[in-house]
C-alpha positions in Angstrom: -7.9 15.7 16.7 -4.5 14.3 16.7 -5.6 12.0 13.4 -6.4 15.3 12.1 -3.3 17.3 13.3 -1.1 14.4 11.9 -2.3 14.4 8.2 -2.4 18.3 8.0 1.7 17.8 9.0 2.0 14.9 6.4 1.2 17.9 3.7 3.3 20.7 5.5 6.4 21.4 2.8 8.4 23.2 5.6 7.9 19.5 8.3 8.8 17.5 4.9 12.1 19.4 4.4 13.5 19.8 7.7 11.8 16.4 9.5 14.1 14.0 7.8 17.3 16.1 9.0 17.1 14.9 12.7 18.3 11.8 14.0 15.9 10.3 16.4 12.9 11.2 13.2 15.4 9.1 11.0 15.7 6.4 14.0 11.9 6.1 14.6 11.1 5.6 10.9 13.2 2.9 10.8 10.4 0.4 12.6 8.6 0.9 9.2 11.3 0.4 6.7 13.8 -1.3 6.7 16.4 1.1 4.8 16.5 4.0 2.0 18.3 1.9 -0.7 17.1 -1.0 -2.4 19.8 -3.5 -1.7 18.0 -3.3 2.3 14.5 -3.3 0.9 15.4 -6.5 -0.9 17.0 -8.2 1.7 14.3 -7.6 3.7 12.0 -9.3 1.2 14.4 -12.4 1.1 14.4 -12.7 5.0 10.6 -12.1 4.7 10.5 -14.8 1.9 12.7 -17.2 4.0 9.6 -17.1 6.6 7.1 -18.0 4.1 5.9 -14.4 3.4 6.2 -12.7 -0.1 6.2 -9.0 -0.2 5.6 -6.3 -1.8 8.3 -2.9 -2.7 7.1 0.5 -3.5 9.5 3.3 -3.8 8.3 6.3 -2.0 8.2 9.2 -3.5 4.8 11.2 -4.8 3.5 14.7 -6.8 6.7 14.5 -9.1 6.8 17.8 -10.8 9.2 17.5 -13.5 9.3 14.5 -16.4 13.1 13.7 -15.7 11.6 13.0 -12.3 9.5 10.7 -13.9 12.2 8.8 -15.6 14.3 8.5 -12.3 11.0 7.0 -11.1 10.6 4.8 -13.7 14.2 3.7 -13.7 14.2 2.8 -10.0 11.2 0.6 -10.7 13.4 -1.1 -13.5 16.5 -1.6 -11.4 13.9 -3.4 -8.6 12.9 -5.8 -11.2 16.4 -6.5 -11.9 16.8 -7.1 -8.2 14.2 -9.0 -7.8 15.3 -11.5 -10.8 18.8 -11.7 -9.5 17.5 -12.8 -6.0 14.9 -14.9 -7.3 12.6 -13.1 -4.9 8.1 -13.2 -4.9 7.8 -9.9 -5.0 5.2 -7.4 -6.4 5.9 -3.7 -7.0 3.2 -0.8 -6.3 3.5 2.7 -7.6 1.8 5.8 -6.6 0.5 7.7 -9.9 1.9 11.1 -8.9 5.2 9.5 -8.9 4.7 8.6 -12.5 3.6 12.5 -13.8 -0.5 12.7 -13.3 0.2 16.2 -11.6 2.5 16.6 -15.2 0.9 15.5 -18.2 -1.3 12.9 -18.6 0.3 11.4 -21.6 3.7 11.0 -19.5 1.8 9.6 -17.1 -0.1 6.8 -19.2 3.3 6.0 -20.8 5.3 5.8 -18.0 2.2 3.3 -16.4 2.4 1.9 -19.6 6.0 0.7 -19.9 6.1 -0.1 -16.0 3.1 -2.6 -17.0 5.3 -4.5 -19.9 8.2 -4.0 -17.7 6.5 -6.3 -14.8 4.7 -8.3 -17.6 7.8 -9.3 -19.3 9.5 -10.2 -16.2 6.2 -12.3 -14.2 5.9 -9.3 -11.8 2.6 -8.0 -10.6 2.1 -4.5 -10.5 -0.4 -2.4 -8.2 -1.4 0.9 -8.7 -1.6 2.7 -5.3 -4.6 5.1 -4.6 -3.5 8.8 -3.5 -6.1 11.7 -2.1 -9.7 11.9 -3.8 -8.2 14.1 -6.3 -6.5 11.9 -8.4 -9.7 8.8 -8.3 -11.1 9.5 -11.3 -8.1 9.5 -13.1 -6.4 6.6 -11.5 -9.1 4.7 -12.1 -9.5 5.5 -15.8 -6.1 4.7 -16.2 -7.0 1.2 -14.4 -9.3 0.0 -16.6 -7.4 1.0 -19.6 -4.5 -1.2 -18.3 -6.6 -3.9 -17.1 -8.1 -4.5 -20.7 -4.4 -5.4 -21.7 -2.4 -6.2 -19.1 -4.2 -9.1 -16.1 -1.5 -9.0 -13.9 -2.1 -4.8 -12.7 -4.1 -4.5 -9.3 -5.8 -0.9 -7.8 -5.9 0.0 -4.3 -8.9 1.5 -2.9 -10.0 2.9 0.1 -12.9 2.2 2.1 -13.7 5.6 3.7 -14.8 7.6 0.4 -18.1 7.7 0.1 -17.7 6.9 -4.0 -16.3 3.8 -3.6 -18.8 1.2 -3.6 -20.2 2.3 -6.5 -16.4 2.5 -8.0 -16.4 -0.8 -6.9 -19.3 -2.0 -8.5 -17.7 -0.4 -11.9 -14.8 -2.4 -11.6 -16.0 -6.1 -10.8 -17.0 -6.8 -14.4 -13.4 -6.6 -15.4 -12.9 -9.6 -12.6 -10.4 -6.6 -10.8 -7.3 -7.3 -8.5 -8.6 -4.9 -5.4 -6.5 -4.0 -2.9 -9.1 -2.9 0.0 -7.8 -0.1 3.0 -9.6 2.0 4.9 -7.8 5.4 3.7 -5.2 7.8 4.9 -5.8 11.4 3.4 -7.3 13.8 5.0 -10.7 14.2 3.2 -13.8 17.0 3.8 -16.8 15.0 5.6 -18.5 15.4 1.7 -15.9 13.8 0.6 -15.0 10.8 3.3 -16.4 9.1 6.2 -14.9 10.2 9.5 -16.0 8.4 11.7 -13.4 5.1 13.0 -16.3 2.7 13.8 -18.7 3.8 10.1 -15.0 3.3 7.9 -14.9 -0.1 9.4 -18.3 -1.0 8.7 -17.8 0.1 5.6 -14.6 -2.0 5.0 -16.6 -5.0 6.3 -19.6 -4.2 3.2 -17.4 -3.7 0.8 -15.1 -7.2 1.7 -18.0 -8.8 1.5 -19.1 -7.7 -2.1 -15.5 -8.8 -2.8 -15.5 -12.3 -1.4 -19.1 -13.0 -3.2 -17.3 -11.7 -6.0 -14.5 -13.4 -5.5 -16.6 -17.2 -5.4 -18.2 -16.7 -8.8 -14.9 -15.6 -10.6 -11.9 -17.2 -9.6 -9.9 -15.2 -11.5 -11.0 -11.8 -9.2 -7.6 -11.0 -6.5 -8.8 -9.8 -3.1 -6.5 -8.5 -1.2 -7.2 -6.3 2.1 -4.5 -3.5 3.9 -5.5 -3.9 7.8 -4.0 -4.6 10.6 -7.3 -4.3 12.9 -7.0 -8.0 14.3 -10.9 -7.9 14.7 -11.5 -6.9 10.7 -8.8 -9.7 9.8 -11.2 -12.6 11.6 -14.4 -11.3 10.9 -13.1 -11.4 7.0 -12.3 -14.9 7.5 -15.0 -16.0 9.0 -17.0 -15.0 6.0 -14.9 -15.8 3.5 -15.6 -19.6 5.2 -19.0 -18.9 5.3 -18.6 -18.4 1.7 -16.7 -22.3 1.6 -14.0 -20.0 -0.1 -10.8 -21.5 0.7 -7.9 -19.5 2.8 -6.2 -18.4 0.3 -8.6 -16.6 -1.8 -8.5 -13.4 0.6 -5.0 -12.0 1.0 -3.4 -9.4 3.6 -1.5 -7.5 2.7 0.2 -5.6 6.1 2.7 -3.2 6.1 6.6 -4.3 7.3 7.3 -3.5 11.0 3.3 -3.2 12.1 1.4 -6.4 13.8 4.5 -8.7 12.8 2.7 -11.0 15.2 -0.7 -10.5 13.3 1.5 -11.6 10.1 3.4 -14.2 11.2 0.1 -15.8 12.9 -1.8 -15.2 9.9 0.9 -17.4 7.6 1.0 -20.3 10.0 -2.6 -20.8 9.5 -2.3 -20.9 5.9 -3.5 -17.2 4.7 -2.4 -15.8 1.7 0.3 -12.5 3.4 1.9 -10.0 1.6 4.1 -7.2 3.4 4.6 -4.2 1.8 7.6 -2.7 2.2 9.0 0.7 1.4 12.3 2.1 0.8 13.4 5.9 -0.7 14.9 9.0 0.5 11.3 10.6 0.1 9.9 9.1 3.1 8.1 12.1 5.4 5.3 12.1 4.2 4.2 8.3 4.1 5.5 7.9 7.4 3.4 10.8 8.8 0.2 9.3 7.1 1.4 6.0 9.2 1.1 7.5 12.2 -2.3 9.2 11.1 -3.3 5.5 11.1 -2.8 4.6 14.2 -1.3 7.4 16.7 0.1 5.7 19.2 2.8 4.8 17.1 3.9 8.1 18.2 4.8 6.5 21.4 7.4 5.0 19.6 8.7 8.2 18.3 8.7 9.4 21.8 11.0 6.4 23.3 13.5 7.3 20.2 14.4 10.3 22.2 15.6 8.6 24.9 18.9 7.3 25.8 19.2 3.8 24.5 15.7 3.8 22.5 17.8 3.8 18.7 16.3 0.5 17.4 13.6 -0.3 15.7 10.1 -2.1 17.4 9.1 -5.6 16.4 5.4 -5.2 15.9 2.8 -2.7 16.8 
């Protein structure tokens, strides 16, 4: 109920306006990113970098309604490549599609996608296309396998709990796809999306392991998988050894300022670990969906309230 309760807020337009106005909201987000501007999401990634983890930036925003939106967005994305070049950072970018005008037009959309993909080509930059509610699969994933036909270095996220997507996944292995697994944060209809915590994981377990086989016949395949559930993690590598696939060839990627331990851990022992970090003004919503994922982060929110409870937690 409180998943539930969560997720209906993360759409509320009134909670998105007035939320980001008060100071201990603004002091509990901070465990998840590490600043609006991109001059703290980047040195982040280099401190991040400096401890032998790469990252990932998205720029938070989503459902752009207007196409000068869509150029601020695609600007953004162009000054974090410059960013990224000056620091001489390994860093990927990742873009929700109703950032880039799907709720617009779809030929805004596909030419904004479009020059973001030569953008990141032309400057060695991997680019993943984030997956929003079931509403926009179809269409994100057309646009996928148009970009993939031209462009190897564009990865698509998608998530576990809708009941589609193994056989999405099935449609995309001939391309030899870069997958970024998760579980799923929207709140979906039961037609729609599994609702049940224990069948999602099961699921996320089926579906990592068509990706692994995949992955040992075609090297060129990227696997990567969003969770911090420590028991997922291991179970994944145990059968990606089972599979004598070596630890790199499944990659976490885990959100900045959630299981730090579970990250750190996982980079000692030589697994491929990628932590996404966020950064924008536009931040309500995604943090909401955050807490969606696992509640008693709102714990933390709570201790923000008090006296002396301003900084941000290590890991969760």
């Amino acid at each position: 109920m409180l998943r539930w309760l969560l997720l209906r807020a993360s759409r509320s337009r009134t909670l998105r306006r007035l939320a980001p106005r008060l100071p201990p909201v603004r002091r509990a987000v901070r465990r998840f990113m590490p600043g609006e501007e991109l001059d703290a999401a980047a040195s982040a990634a280099q401190t991040l970098q400096e401890r032998g983890m790469p990252t990932i930036l998205t720029f938070l925003g989503e459902n752009v309604e207007d196409p000068g939106a869509v150029e601020a967005v695609v600007a953004e994305y162009r000054r974090a490549l410059g960013a990224i070049g000056e620091r001489g950072l390994d860093v990927e970018l990742s873009v929700k599609p109703t950032q880039l005008g799907i709720d617009v037009d779809e030929g805004l959309f596909r030419e904004a996608l479009d020059g973001l993909a030569t953008a990141t080509e032309s400057s060695g930059v991997p680019l993943w296309m984030d997956m929003e509610d079931s509403s926009y699969v179809d269409r994100t994933l057309e646009a996928y396998h148009s970009l993939r036909s031209r462009y190897r270095h564009v990865g698509v996220c998608l998530q576990a709990y809708l009941h589609r997507t193994p056989d999405d996944l099935e449609a995309l292995l001939p391309l030899d796809p870069a997958i970024r697994l998760v579980k799923g944060a929207y709140r979906e209809p039961a037609a729609v999306a599994l609702g049940d915590r224990g069948a999602i994981d099961q699921r996320f377990l089926e579906l990592g392991q068509v990706l692994l086989e995949h992955r040992r016949g075609s090297p060129g395949t990227r696997v990567a998988f969003g969770t911090h559930d420590q028991a997922l993690v291991e179970e994944l590598r145990r059968r990606a050894r089972t599979l004598e696939l070596p630890e790199t060839a499944l990659e976490f990627q885990l959100l900045y300022g959630i299981r730090t331990d579970l990250q750190e851990r996982l980079a000692r022992e030589g697994s491929a670990v990628r932590v996404l970090i966020s950064y924008g003004q536009a931040w309500y919503p995604w943090y909401v969906r955050r807490l969606a994922e696992r509640p008693a982060n709102l714990l933390f929110v709570v201790r923000s309230l008090l006296p002396g409870r301003a900084g941000p937690a290590g890991g969760g």
